[in-house]
C-alpha positions as CSV (number, residue, x, y, z in Angstrom):
1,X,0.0,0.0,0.0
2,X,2.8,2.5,1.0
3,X,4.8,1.7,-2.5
4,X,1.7,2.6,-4.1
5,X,1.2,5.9,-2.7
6,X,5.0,6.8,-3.2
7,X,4.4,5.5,-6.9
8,X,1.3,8.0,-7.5
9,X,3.3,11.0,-6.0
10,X,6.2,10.6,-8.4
11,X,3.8,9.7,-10.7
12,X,2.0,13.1,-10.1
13,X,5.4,15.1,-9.9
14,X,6.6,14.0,-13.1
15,X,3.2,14.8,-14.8
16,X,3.7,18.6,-13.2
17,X,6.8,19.0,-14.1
18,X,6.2,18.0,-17.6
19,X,3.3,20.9,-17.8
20,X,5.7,23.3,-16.5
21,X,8.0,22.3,-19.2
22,X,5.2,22.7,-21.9
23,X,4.2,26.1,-20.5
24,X,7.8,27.7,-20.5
25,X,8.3,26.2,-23.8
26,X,5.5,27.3,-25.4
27,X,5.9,31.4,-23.8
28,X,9.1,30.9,-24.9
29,X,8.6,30.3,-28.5
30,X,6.2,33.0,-28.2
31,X,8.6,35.2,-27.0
32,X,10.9,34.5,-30.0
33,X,8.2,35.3,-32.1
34,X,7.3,38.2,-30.7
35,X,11.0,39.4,-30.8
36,X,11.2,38.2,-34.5
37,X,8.5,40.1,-35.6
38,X,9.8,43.1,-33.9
39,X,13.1,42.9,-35.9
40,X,11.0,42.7,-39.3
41,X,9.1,45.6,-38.2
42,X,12.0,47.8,-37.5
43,X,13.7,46.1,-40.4
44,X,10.7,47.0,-42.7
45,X,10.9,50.1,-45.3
46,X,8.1,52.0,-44.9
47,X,7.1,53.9,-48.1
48,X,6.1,57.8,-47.7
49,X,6.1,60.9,-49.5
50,X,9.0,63.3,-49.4
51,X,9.3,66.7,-50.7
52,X,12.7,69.0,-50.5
53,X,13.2,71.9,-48.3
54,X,12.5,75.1,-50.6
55,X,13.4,78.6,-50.6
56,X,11.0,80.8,-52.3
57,X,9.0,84.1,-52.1
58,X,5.3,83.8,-49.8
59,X,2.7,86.1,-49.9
60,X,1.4,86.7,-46.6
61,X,-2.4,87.4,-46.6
62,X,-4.8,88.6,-43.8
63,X,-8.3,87.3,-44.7
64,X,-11.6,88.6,-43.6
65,X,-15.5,88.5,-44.5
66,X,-16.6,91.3,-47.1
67,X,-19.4,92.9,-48.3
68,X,-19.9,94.6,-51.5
69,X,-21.7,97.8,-51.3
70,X,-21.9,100.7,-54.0
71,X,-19.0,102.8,-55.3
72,X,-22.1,105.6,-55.2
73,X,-25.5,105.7,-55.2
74,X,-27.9,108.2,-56.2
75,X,-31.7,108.6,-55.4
76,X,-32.9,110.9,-58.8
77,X,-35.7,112.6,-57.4
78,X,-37.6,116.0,-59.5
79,X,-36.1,119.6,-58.7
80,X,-39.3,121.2,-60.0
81,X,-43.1,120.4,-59.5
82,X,-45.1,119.3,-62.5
83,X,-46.7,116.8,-64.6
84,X,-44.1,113.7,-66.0
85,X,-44.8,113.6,-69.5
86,X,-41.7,110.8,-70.4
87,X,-40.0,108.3,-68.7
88,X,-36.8,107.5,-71.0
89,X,-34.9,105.1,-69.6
90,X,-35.6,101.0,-69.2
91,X,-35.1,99.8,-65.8
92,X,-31.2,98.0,-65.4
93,X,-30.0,100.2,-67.9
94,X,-26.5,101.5,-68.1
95,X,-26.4,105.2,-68.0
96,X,-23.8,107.8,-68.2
97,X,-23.4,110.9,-66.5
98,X,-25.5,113.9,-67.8
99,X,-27.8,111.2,-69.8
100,X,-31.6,112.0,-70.2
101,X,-33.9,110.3,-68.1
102,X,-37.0,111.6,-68.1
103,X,-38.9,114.9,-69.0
104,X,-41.8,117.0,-67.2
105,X,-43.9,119.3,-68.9
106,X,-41.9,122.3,-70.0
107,X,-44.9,125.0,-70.7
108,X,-45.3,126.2,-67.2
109,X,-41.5,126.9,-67.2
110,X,-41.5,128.4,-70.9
111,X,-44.3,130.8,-70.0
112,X,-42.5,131.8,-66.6
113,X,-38.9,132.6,-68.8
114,X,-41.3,134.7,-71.2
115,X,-42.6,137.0,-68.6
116,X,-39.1,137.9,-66.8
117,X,-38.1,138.9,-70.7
118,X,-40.7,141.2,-70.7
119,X,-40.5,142.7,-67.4
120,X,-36.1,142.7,-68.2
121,X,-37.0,144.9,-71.5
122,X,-39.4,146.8,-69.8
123,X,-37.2,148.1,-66.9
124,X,-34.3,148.6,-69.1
125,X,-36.3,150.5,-71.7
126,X,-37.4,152.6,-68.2
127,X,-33.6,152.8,-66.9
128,X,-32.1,154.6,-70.0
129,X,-35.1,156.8,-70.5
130,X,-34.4,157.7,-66.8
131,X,-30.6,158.1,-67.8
132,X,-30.7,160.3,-70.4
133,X,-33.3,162.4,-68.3
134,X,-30.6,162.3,-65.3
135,X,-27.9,163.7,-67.7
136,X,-30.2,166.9,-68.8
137,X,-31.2,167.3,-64.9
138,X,-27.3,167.4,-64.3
139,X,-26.8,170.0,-66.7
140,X,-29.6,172.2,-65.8
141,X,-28.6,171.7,-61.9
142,X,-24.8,173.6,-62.9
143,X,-26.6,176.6,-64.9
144,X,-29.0,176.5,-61.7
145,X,-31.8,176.8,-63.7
146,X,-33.3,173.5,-61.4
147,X,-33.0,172.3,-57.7
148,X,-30.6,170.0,-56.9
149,X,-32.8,167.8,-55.9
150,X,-34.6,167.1,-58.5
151,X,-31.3,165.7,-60.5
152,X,-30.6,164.1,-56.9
153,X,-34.3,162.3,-57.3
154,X,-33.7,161.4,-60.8
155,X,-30.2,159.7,-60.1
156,X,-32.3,157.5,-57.3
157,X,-34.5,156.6,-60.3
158,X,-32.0,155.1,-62.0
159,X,-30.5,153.6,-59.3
160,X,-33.9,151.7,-59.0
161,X,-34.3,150.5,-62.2
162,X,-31.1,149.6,-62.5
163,X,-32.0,147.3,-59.4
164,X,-35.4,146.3,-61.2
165,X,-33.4,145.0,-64.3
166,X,-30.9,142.7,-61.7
167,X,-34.1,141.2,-60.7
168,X,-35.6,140.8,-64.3
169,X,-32.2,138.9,-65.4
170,X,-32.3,136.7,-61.9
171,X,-35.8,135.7,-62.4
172,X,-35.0,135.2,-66.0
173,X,-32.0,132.8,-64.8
174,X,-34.1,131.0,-62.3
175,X,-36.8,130.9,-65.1
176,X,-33.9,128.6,-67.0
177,X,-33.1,126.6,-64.4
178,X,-36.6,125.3,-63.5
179,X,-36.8,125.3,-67.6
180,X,-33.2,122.8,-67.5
181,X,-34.8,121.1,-64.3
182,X,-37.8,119.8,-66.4
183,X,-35.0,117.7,-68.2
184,X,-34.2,114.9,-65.5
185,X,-30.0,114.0,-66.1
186,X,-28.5,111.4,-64.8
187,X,-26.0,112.5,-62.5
188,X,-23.7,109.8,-62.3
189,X,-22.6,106.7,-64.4
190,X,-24.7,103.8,-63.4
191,X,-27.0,101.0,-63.8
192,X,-31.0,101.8,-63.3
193,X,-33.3,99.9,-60.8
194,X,-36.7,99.5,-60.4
195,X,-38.9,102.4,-62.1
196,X,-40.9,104.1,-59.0
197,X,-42.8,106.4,-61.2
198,X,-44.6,105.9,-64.7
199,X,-45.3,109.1,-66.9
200,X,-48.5,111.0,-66.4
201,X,-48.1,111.2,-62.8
202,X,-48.1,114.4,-60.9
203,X,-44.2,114.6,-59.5
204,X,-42.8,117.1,-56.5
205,X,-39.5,118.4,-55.5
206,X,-40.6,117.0,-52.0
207,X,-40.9,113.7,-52.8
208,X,-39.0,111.3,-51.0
209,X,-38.9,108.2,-53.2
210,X,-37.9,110.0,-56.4
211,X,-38.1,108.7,-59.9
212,X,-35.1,105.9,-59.4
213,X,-32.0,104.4,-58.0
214,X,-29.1,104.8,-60.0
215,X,-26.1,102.4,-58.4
216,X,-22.4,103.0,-60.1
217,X,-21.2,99.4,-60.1
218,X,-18.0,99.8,-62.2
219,X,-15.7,100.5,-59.9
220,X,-17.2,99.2,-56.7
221,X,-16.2,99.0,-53.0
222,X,-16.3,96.0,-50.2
223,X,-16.1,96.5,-46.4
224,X,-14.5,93.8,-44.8
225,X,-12.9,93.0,-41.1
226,X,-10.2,92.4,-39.5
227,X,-9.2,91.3,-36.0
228,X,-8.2,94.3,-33.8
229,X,-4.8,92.6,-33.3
230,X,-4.0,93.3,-36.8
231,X,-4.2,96.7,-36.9
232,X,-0.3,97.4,-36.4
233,X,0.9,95.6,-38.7
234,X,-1.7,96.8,-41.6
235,X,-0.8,100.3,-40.7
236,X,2.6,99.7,-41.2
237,X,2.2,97.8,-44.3
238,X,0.0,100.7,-45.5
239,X,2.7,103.7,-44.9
240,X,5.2,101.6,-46.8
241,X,2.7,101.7,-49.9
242,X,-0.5,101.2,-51.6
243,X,-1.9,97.2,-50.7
244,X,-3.4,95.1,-53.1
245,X,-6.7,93.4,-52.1
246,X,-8.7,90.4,-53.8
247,X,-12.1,89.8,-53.8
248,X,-13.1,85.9,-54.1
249,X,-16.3,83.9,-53.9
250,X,-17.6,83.4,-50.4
251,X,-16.6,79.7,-50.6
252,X,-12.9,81.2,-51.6
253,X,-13.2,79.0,-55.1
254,X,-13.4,81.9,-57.7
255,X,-11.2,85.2,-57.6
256,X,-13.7,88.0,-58.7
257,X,-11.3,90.7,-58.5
258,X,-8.2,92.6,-57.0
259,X,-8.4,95.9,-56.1
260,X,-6.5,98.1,-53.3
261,X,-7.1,99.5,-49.6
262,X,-8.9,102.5,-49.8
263,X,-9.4,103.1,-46.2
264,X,-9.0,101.9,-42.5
265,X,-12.5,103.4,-40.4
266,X,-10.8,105.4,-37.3
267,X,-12.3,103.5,-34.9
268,X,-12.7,100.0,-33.8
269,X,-15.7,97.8,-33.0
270,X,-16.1,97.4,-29.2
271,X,-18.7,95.1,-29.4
272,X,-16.6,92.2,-31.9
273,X,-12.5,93.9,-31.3
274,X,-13.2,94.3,-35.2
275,X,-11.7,96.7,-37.6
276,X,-13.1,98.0,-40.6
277,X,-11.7,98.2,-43.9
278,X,-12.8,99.9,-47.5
279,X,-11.5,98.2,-50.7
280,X,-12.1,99.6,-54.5
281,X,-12.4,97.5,-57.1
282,X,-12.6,97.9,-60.7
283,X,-15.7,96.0,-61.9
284,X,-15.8,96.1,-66.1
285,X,-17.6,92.5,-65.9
286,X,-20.2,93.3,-62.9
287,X,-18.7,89.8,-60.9
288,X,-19.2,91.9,-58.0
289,X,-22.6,93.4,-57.1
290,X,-24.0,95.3,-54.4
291,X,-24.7,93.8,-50.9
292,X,-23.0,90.5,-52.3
293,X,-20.7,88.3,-49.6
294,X,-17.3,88.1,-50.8
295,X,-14.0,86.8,-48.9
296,X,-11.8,89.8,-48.8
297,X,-7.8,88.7,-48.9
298,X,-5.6,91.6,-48.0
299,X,-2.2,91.1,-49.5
300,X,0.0,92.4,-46.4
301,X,3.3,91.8,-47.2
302,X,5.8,89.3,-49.2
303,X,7.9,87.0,-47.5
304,X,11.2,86.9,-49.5
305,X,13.4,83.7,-49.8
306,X,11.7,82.1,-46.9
307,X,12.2,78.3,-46.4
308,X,8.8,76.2,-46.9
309,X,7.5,73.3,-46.9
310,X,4.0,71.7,-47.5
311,X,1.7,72.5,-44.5
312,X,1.3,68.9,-43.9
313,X,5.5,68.3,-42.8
314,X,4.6,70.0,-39.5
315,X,4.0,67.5,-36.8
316,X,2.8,68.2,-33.2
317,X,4.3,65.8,-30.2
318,X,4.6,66.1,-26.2
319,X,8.2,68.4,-26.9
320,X,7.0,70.9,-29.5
321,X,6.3,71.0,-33.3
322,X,8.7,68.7,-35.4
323,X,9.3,67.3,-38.9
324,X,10.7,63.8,-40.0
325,X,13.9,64.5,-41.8
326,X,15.1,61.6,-44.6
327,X,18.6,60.5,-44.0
328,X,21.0,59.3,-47.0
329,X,20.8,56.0,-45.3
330,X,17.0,55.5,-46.0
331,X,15.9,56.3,-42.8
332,X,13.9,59.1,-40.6
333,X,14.7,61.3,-37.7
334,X,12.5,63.4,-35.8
335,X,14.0,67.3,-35.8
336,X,12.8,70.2,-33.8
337,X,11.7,73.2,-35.9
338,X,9.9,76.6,-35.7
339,X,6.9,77.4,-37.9
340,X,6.7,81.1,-38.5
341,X,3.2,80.9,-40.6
342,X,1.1,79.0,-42.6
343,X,-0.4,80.4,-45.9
344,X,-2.7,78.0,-47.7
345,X,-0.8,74.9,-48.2
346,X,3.1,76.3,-47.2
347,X,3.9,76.7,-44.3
348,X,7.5,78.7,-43.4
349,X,10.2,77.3,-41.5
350,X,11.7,79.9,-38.9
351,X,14.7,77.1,-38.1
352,X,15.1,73.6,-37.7
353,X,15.9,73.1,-41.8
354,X,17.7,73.7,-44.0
355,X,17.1,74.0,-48.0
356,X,17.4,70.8,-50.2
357,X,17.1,68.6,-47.2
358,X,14.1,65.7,-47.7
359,X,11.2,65.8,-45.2
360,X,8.4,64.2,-45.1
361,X,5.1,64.9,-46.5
362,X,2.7,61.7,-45.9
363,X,3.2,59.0,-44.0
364,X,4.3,60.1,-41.0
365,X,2.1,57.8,-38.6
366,X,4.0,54.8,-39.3
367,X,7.3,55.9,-38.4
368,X,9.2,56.4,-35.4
369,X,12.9,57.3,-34.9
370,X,15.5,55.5,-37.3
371,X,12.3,53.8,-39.5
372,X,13.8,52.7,-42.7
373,X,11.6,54.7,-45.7
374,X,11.4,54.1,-49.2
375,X,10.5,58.0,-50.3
376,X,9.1,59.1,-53.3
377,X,8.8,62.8,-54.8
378,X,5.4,64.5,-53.8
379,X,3.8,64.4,-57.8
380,X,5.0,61.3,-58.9
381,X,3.0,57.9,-59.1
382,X,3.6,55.9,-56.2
383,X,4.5,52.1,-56.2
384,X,4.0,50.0,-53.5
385,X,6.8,48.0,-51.7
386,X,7.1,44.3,-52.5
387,X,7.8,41.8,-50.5
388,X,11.7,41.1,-50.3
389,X,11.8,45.4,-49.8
390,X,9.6,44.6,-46.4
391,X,13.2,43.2,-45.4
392,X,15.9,44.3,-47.1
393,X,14.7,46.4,-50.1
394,X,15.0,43.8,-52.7
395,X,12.3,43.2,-55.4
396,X,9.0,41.0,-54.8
397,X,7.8,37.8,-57.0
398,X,4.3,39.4,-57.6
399,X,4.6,43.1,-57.9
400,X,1.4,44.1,-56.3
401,X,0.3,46.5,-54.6
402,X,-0.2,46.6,-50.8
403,X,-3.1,48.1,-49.2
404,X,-1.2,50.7,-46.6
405,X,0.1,52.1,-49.6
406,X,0.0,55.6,-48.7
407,X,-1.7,57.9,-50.8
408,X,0.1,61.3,-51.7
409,X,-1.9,64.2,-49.9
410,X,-3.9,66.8,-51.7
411,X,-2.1,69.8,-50.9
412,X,1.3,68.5,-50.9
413,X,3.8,70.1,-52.9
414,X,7.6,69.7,-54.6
């Protein structure tokens, strides 16, 4: 009985040390595996999208939300009372200054210019009977053969008429106007709206919607903002020179025109730390029209031989902004750099590169520090690693294409 018991314990002793061995064996192997797939991951070329380091000149541009309003615009009301007998313009019609628009009835006019003609001749047919009577009065006054006053009398007489025919000619003058008044001119060049008054109505130099709105659309203006912050450097910009502004669709994909900074308003908006500019644009094709949105790009100032790269090079980790820099040994290191700006798809390198050196451009989420690459140009069709490059950049048996291919990225640039 006892020899059985000790045969069941080494029995059971052998059977646990036999699992052990299994267990430690099999973490083992894992282990190695682990460990060898590690190696063929670091070992792997990773293929990305490089671009070089370039030196070139950047615009730098201050962007804002516009709106288009009016160069000038003119409300053409009546100067004179009377009945509108024609209405001679069609409504959106280009006009030029001085144009005819419309006419009211001229008689009443006509009739008034005739009786300050009569009453002109009248009191200068008065005044030089009255002078030649004033120059016999003088000479009978010397020989004292009449008072002195009564040449005295007769040169206030003259004095009068002479007064009376002033007044003829201003009522004559003001009987011309009225008569010119009855002619409605444009007084600007423009375009025509809506027709508020049809011919055969009863118009007044009182009234306060007028005949039409005449809108000068070629050139035009747009009022945009700008963050308060940016008020230094645009006045700076602006005693240096004239600055070119453009005027594109609200959703920034058509230009409509360039034009330049007219004015900056002298004073700021409390409520949205806003400032507001004026821009005038030359508008031959009427792309801009009034109270239209626009996106307003203020050219401020060009950056010259700045070093840029795409915008997408810039990478953001726990120490600071960096950029992956190819080596000539086909592989990556992480460098510091300092990003000065971004404009559109560049973005300018204060330090941390220098020019011709390969960064890269897409990609970057596979690598790490000393990750083999196999770059290609930003531009140029890819082709996807095969399978003997995976470990040591030798050619594949089947060519194709591998699914983590990356793709090159829409904005990046050479």
């Amino acid at each position: 009985m006892r020899d059985r018991r000790v045969i069941l314990l080494i029995a059971g002793v052998l059977a646990v040390a036999a699992v052990a061995f299994l267990v430690h064996r099999s973490t083992s192997q894992k282990k190695e595996g682990a460990q060898r797939q590690q190696a063929q991951a670091a070992n792997r070329a990773i293929p990305v999208v490089a671009t070089p380091v370039q030196k070139r000149d950047v615009p730098i541009y201050l962007d804002g939300l516009g709106n288009v309003t009016a160069f000038r615009t003119v409300t053409v009301r009546s100067q004179v009372d009377g009945r509108l007998d024609q209405v001679l313009f069609k409504e959106g019609q280009q006009v030029r200054k001085g144009e005819l628009l419309a006419r009211i009835d001229p008689r009443p006019f006509q009739n008034q210019l005739k009786q300050a003609q009569g009453a002109l001749a009248r009191d200068r047919a008065q005044m030089a009977a009255a002078k030649v009577n004033l120059e016999r009065f003088k000479t009978l006054a010397q020989k004292k053969l009449i008072a002195a006053q009564q040449a005295d009398d007769q040169a206030a007489l003259v004095g009068q008429l002479a007064g009376a025919v002033e007044v003829d000619q201003g009522q004559i003058d003001a009987a011309r106007l009225n008569l010119d008044y009855a002619s409605i001119r444009s007084p600007i060049d423009g375009v025509t709206g809506l027709r508020l008054v049809d011919s055969g109505n009863l118009v007044h130099a009182s009234d306060v919607n007028g005949l039409v709105l005449i809108t000068q659309l070629d050139p035009i203006a747009v009022l945009f903002s700008l963050p308060q912050d940016e008020l230094p450097r645009v006045i700076l910009e602006l005693s240096r020179g004239e600055l070119a502004v453009e005027a594109w669709s609200r959703d920034g994909a058509q230009k409509l025109a360039t034009g330049n900074l007219m004015l900056v308003d002298n004073q700021i908006n409390a409520a949205t730390a806003t400032l507001k500019l004026k821009a005038v644009f030359p508008n031959p094709q009427r792309l801009l029209w009034p109270n239209q949105f626009v996106k307003a790009r203020l050219l401020l100032t060009v950056r010259k031989d700045a070093l840029v790269v795409p915008s997408t090079v810039p990478q953001r980790g726990p120490e600071g902004t960096f950029a992956y820099v190819v080596q000539e040994d086909q592989t990556v290191q992480p460098r510091p750099i300092e990003v000065e700006a971004t404009e559109a798809e560049l973005s300018i390198v204060r330090k941390g590169l220098s020019e011709g050196e390969q960064v890269v451009v897409d990609g970057q989420n596979q690598l790490r520090a000393g990750s083999k690459v196999i770059p290609r140009q930003a531009g140029q069709p890819g082709r996807a690693p095969r399978e003997g490059e995976l470990q040591q950049g030798g050619p594949a048996r089947d060519g194709g294409p591998r699914a983590d291919t990356p793709r090159q990225p829409r904005g990046a640039r050479q």
